[in-house]
Every structure is written in structure tokens, then in C-alpha cells.
N, C-alpha and C positions, 0 to 999 in steps of 0.2 A: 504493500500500500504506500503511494508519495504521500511523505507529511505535509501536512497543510499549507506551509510556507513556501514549500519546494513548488506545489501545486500552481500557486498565487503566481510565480516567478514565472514557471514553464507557459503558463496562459497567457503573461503580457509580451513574452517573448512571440507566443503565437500571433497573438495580435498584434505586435507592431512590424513581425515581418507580415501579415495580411495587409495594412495598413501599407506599408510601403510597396508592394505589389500591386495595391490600388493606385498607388500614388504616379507609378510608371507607368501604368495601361494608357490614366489620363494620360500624361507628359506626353505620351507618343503619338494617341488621338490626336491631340491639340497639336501636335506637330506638324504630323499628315492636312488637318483642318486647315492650319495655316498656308502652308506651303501652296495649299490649294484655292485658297482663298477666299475660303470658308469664314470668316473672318468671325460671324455671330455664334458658329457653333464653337467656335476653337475657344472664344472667350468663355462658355460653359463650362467646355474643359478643365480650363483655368481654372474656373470658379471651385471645382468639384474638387479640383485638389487641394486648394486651399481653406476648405469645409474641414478635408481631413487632417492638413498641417499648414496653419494659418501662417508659419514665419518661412514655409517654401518662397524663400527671395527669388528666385529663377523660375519659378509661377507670377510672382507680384511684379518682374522686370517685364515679362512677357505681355502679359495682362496688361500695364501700363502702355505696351508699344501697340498694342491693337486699339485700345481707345485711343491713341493719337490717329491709328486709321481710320477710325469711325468720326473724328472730327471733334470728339467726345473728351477737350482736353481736360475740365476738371476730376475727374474721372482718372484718368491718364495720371495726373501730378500725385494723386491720393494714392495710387496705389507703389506708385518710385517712390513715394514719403516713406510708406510703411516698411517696404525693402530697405533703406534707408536706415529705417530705426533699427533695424534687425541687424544687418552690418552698415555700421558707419562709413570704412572705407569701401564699398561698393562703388570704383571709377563708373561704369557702366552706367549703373541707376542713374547715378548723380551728371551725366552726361546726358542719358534718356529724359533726363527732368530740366536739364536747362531747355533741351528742343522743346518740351510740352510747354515752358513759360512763352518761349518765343513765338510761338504758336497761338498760345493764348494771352498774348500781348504784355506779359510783362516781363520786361526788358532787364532793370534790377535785379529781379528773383533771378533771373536766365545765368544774368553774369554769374551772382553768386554760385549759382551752380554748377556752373562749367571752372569757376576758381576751385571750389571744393576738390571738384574731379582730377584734377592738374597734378592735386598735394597728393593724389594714389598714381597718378598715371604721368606726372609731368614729359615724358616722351613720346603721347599720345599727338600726333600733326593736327588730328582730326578735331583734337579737344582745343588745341593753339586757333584752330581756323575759325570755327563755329565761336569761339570766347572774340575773336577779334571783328564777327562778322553782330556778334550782339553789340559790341562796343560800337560799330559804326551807326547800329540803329538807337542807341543811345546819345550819340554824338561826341563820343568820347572818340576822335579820331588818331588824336597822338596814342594813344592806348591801343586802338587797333591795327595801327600801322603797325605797330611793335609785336602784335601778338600775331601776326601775319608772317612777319621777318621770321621771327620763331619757328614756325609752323614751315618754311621753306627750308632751315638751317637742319630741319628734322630731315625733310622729304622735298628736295631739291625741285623735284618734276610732276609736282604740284599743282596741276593745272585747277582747281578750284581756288585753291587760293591765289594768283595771278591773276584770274577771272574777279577774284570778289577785289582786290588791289585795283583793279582797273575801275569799280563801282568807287571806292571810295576816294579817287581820283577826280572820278566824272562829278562825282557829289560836290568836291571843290570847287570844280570850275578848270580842274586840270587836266585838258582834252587831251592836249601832249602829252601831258605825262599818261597817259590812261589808255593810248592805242599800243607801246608798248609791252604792257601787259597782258591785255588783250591777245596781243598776239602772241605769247609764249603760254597763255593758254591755250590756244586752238595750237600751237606748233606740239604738246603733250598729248591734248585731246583733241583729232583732228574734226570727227563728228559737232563741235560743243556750239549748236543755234545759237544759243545764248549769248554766248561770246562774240558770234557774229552781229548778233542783235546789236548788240550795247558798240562795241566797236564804229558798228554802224552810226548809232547816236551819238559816239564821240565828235564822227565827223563829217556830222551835221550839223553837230553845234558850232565848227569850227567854219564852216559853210562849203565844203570839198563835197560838195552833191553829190558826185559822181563817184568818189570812192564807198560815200553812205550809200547809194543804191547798188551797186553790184555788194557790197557784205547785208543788207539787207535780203537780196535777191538769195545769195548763197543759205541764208537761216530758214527760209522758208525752202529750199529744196530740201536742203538738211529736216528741215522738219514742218512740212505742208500744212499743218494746224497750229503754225506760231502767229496766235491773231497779232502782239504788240509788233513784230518785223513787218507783217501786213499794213499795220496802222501805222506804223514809220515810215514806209516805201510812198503812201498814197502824201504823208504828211511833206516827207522830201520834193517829192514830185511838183507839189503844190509852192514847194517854197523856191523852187527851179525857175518858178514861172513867176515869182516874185521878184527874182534876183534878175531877171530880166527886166524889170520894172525900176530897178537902180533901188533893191533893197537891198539895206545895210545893217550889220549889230555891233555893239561896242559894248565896254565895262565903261564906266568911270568911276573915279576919289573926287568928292567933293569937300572939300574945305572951303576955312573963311579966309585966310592969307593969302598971297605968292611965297613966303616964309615958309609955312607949312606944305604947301606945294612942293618945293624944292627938296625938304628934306626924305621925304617921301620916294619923290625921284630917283635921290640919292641910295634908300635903301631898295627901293626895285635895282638899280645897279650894281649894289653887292649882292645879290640874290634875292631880295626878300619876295613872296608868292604874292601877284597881284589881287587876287581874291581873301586872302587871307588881312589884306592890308585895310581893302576896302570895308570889309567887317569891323575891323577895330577903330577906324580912322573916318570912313563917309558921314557926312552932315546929311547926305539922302540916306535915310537910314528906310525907308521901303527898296533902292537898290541894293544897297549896303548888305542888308541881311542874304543876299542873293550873289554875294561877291562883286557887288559894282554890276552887275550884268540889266543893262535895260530894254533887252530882248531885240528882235527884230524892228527894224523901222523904215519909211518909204520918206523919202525927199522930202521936206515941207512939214514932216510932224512935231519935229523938237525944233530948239531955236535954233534962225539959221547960223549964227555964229560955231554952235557948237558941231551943227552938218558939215559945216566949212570946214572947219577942223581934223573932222572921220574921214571927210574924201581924202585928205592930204596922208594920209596913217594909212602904212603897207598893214595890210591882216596881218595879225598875229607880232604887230609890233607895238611901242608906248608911244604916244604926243605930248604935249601941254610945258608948260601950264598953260592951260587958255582960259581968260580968263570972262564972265556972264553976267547978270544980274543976279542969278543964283549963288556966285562967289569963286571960286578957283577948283579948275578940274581937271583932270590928270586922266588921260583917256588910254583906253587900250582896247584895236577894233580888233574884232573877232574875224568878221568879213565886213 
């Protein structure tokens, strides 16, 4: 006869290897489910496992990535918390859970979360790139630029991060600086629309029409259903037929001196970024927030002193100070 105690022991043993043979049958279901794209049933799976062992982190990580698929991010974050709590250094989770903030708009939480993940994984590229691509949508740009450089010093041929360099270029107002990246993104990933897209809007912003419609042209072969290359192609087209019209775009710095004019000057000629300047320094502070950029314009709509002055500026060079009624401006034509 087993004594009693022996009994008790021999039983829970029976049950928790039953217990953990249930536990796999799910995992595999849910796997199968997934794979297939079953996506409602696979989350049952999950569920089921989690009934039996509630701190299964690799249930709770998974579970969390399918309500990202379902669109379903609060959900999604709840369940990378609870993995989370169960192990703290969980890179993965805590990776998993910055894409569910940024997803579900909050930008803060994201950082934090992709900083967490770095302190288990700091060699992760993947975790450098998404941390530096949350910084951009934050505005923290010196931060993301850094955490980009990172992210390439990891995985040199990196073509997502080159692609999102060239975004937080364009974001600036740095066309130039933004098609070379661009293109050492498509030189790793030749297929990458995307890249063609945005390339393409580099330079169009820079007014090169013609090099923006053939990389427009290439993103939609590349990828036939890219409405925004569609909606850049019809937008360039239209501004083609503009620039025959004698339309022109510029930035300008608007100060109150020729003094402060000058100095300005001075520092766009040791390098300083004409967009970044006009942020800190224009008195038009509706261009200014925009880096000096006062978009497109046709003969006769700003003052003509200031027209006078665009025509005489090679694209992509500086003029001024010329001086308005509005005060002293420091111009730089785009086209």
C-alpha cells in the first residue's frame, strides 16, 4: 500500500506532467493556427494555455503579437505587461511592447520601452532602429540620429535604417542630404517602393521633376497598389505644368536687422543647416516652424522685391540680405 504522502506527491506529479502535455498540444495548435492565419483561433489557443499556466511568458508574448494583428493594441500592451512582470528582463516582450505603444500612439511609453529592451539586448540593430524611429516621431531628432548610427555600426547593410535616415532628413528640410540614403537603401534592398516613394519626394521638393517621376514610376511597378507614389506622380505632374508657369519655392530667415542678417550668413558658411537656423532665429514664425520653407509660389504673389531676389538665387543656393517692409531676409531657393 503507498502511504499517504507518497500518494499526494505521485498525483501532483501526475498532474503536472498532464498539465504540461496540455500545455504543448495548445502551443502547437496555436502555432499551426498562426502560421496559417488563423489568427482568432490561435488567440484561443493562447488563451487555453494560459487558463492552465497563467505566467506561460511565451503564451503572453505571443498572445500580445496577434492582438497587434487584430489592430486590438490595448489588449496587445496588457498582455507584454504581464510577461513582463513575470520576467523583467524579457528583451523580446519589452521590444513587442514598444511597437504596441507606437501603434497605439504613445510615443513616451514606446521609447521607454524599446530603452528597457537595449539594457537585455543592447546588440539588438533592430531594437537601435525602431528606438531611433520612435525618437523621430517624438521629435527628438539629435537622439534619433544617434540611435540610427548605432543601429548601422551593429548591421552595416541596413537598409531600413538608411530608408528611415533619409525620412528624418526629408522631415528637416534636408533633400540632399536625404537622397543619399535613400539610395543605399534601395542599393541593400533593391525591391524597397518605399524608398522609391520618399526619394521620389525628396526630389520634388527640390523641384528635379523628372528625376521625382521616373522613382515615382519605379514604386508603383515595384508595387502596383502604392496609392501615396500614385498620388505623388499625379501631384509632380501637376507641379510640371506649374513650373512652366514661372513657379518658384524658397526658404527664408526673417529678422529685424542687417546685423543679424549677417551673422547668420556667417554661420550658414561654417556649416550651420539652413532649416534648423530658421527654426531658432525667423520673426515669421508660421514659416519658421516649417524651416523657412514658404512652399510653392507663381510671379506676382509675394512682394515683388522679395521675387526679385528668388529669380536672381541659383536652386539650391543662399541670397540676401535683402532687405522688405517685413525686415531683413536671408533667402534660400529651393527651385
Amino acid at each position: 500500500m503507498i502511504p499517504r504522502t507518497y500518494f499526494f506527491i505521485f498525483s501532483a506529479i501526475l498532474l503536472l506532467g498532464c498539465t504540461e502535455r496540455q500545455v504543448r498540444i495548445h502551443f502547437e495548435q496555436a502555432e499551426k493556427y498562426r502560421h496559417e492565419g488563423k489568427i482568432d483561433l490561435a488567440i484561443e489557443e493562447y488563451k487555453a494555455i494560459l487558463a492552465l499556466r497563467p505566467d506561460a511568458i511565451d503564451a503572453l508574448n505571443n498572445l500580445g503579437y496577434l492582438y497587434v494583428e487584430k489592430g486590438q493594441y490595448a489588449n496587445a500592451i496588457a498582455q507584454y505587461q504581464k510577461a513582463i512582470a513575470v520576467k523583467p528582463d524579457f528583451a523580446e516582450a519589452l521590444f513587442n511592447l514598444g511597437v504596441a505603444y507606437v501603434a497605439h500612439s504613445q510615443i513616451d511609453s514606446a521609447i521607454a520601452a524599446y530603452q528597457g529592451a537595449l539594457q537585455y539586448d543592447p546588440k539588438n540593430h533592430e531594437i537601435h532602429n525602431n528606438l531611433g524611429a520612435a525618437h523621430t516621431m517624438a521629435g527628438n531628432r539629435t537622439e534619433a540620429e544617434a540611435c540610427y548610427q548605432q543601429a548601422l555600426k551593429l548591421k552595416p547593410d541596413y537598409a531600413d535604417v538608411y530608408h528611415n535616415l533619409g525620412l528624418l532628413y526629408t522631415y528637416e528640410g534636408r533633400y540632399r542630404d536625404a537622397i543619399p540614403k535613400y539610395e543605399k537603401a534601395i542599393r541593400y534592398k533593391p525591391n524597397f517602393a518605399d524608398a522609391y516613394n520618399n526619394m521620389g519626394s525628396a526630389y520634388l521638393e527640390l523641384g528635379q521633376y523628372e528625376n521625382a517621376i521616373q522613382h515615382f514610376q519605379t514604386a508603383i511597378r515595384l508595387q502596383p497598389d502604392h496609392a501615396l507614389a500614385r498620388e505623388n506622380l499625379r501631384e509632380t505632374e501637376t507641379r510640371l505644368k506649374a513650373r512652366e508657369a514661372g513657379e518658384m519655392r524658397a526658404q527664408h530667415i526673417l529678422v529685424k536687422t542687417e546685423a543679424d542678417a549677417h551673422k547668420l550668413l556667417e554661420q550658414l558658411d561654417s556649416g550651420a543647416e539652413f532649416s534648423a537656423l530658421a527654426r531658432l532665429y525667423s520673426t515669421d514664425t508660421a514659416s519658421g516652424r516649417q524651416g523657412g520653407d514658404l512652399g510653392a509660389f507663381l510671379p506676382g504673389t509675394l512682394l515683388p522685391k522679395f521675387e526679385q531676389a528668388v529669380k536672381k538665387i541659383e536652386p539650391g543656393k543662399v541670397g540676401g540680405p535683402v532687405r522688405t517692409p517685413a525686415g531683413y531676409h536671408i533667402i534660400k531657393r529651393i527651385y
